[in-house]
C-alpha positions in Angstrom: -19.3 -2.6 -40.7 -21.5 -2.1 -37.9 -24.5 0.1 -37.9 -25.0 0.1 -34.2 -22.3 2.6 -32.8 -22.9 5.4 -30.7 -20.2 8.4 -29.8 -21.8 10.5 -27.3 -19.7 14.2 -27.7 -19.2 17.1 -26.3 -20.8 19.7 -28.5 -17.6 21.1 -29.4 -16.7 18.5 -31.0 -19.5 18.3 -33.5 -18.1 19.6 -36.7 -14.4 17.7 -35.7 -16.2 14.7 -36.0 -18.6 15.0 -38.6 -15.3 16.1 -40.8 -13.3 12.9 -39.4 -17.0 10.9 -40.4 -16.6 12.3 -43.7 -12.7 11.8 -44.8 -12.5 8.1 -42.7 -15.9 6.8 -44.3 -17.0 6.2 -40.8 -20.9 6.5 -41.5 -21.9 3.9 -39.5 -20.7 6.2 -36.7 -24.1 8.2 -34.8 -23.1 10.6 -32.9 -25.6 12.5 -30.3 -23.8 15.8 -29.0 -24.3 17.5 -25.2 -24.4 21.1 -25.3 -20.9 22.5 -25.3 -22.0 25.7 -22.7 -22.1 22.7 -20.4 -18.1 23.4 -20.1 -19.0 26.6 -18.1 -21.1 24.2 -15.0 -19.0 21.1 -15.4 -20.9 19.4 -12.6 -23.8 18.7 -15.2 -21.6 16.7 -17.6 -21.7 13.3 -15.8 -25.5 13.3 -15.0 -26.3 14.5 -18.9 -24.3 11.7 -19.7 -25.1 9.0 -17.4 -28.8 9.9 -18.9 -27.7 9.4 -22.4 -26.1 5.7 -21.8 -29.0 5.0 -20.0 -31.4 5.9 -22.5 -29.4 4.4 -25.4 -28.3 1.3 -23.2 -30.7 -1.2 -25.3 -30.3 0.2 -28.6 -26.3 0.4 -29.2 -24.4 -2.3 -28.8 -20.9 -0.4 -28.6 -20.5 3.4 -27.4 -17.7 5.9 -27.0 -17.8 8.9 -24.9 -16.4 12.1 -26.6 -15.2 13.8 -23.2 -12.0 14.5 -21.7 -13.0 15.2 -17.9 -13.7 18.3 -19.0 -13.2 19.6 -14.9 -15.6 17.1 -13.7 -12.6 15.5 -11.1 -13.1 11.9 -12.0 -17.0 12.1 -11.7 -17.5 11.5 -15.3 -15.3 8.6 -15.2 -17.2 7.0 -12.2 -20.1 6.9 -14.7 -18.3 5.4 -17.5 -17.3 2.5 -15.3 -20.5 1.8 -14.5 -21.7 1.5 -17.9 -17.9 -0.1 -19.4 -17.5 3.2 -21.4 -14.8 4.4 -22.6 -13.7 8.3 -23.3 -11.3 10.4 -25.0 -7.6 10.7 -23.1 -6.7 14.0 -21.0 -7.6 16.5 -18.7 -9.1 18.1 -21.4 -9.7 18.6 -25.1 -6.4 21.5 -24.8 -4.7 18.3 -23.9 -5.9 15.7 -26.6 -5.6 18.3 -29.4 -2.3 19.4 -28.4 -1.0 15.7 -27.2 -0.2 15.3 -23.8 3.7 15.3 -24.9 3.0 18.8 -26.1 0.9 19.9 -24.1 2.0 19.5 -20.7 5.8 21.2 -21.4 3.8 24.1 -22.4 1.3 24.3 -19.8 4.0 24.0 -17.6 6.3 27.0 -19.3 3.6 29.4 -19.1 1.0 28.6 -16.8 -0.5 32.2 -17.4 -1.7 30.9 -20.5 -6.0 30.9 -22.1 -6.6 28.4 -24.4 -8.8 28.4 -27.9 -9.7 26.3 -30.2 -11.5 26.3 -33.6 -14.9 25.8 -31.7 -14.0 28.3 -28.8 -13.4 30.9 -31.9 -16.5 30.8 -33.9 -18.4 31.4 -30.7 -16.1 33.4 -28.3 -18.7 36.5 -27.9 -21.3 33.7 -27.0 -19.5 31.4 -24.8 -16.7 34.0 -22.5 -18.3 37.6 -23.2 -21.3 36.9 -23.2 -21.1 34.1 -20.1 -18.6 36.3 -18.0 -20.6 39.6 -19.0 -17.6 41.1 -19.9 -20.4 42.8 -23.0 -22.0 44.5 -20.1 -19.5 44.9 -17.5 -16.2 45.5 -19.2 -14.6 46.2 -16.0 -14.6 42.9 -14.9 -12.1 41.8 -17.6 -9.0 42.8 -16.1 -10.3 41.3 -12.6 -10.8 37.7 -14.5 -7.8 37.6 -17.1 -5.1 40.0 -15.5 -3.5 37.3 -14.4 -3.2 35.3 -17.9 0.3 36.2 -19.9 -1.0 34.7 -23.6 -3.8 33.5 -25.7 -3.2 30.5 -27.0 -4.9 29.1 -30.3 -5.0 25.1 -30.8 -5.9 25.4 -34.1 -7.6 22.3 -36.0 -7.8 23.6 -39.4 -5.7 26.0 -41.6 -8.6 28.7 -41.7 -7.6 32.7 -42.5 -11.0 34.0 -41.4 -10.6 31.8 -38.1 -7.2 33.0 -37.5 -8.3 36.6 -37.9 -11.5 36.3 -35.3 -8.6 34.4 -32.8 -6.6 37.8 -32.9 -9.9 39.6 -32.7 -10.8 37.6 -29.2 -6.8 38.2 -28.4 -7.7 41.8 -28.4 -10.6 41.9 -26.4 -8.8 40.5 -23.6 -5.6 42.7 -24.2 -3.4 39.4 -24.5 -0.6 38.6 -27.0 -1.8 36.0 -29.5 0.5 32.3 -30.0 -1.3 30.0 -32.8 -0.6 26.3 -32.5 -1.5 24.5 -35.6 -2.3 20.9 -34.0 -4.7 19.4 -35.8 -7.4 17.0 -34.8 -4.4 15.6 -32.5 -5.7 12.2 -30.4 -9.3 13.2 -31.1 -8.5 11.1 -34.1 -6.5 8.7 -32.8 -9.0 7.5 -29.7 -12.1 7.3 -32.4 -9.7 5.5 -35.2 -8.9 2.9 -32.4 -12.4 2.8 -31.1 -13.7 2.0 -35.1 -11.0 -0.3 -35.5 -12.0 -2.4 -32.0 -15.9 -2.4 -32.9 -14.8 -3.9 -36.5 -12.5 -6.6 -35.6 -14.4 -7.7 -32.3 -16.7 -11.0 -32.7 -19.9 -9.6 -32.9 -19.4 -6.2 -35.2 -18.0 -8.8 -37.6 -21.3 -11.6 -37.4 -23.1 -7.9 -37.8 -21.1 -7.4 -40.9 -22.5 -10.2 -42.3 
């Protein structure tokens, strides 16, 4: 296998990856993450990673980007094709957790509806109190989610104590609470394909050797 593989990921992703490293025997996989709080100023994702495949341009010979566009409205994707990168599928990682077939009947049945996943949960005070100051101005909560019907959990992993903080975060935006078991969905799927076109293409196998 070859040694020289970069996936450049949203900081979300981390542990998702590192567990999909683990059960696939994919440690010839590095992985460099981007802060995840860059979700809340999408703007700054291309540039971060335009600088990353830059900087890594002469020592990987194959890299993935672990994006959706993530709300950067194609700019992300203008930097991949400049480098001949490609990314995860989707709008977003809602959308490649769920899978778009899921996904996008839903969206469209309930368009009231704020999304969580397993990241989202562990650091919910941090990442929408905290960053909307809802903490210090609790007022504002009905201004920013009166309009949402539902709470919706994408849930990667069969986790109690995650399950409880989801209803917890639920609560503290006084919205119902749906959990969606879906896995690792085509987060899986894109980097299985990705490992499986890096080990059967000329060069990763002469590096196998």
């Amino acid at each position: 296998m070859p040694d020289n593989i970069l996936v450049i990921a949203c900081g979300a992703l981390a542990r998702e990856i590192e567990t999909l490293k683990q059960v696939n025997g994919w440690q010839h996989l590095h992985v460099q993450c981007i802060d995840a709080a860059l979700h809340n100023t999408p703007d700054a994702i291309p540039a971060r990673v335009d600088a990353l495949l830059e900087h890594t341009a002469e020592q990987y010979q194959h890299r993935f980007v672990a994006y959706a566009d993530c709300g950067t409205g194609g700019r992300l994707d203008a930097v991949l094709a400049k480098w001949n990168v490609a990314r995860l599928p989707g709008a977003h990682c809602y959308e490649f957790f769920a899978t778009p077939e899921v996904f996008h009947p839903m969206a469209e049945a309930e368009p009231g509806t704020f999304y969580l996943t397993d990241f989202l949960v562990r650091h919910f005070d941090r990442l929408v109190i905290g960053a909307l100051k809802l903490d210090s101005h609790p007022e504002l909560r009905d201004m920013l989610f009166g309009n949402y019907t539902r709470v919706l959990y994408l849930a990667q992993t069969d986790n109690a104590e995650l399950r409880k903080q989801a209803a917890v975060a639920a609560e503290q935006l006084a919205l119902p609470l749906e959990i969606l078991q879906s896995g690792m969905g085509l987060l899986e799927t894109a980097l299985a394909e990705q490992v499986l076109h890096w080990t059967d293409a000329p060069e990763a196998r002469h590096a196998a050797y």
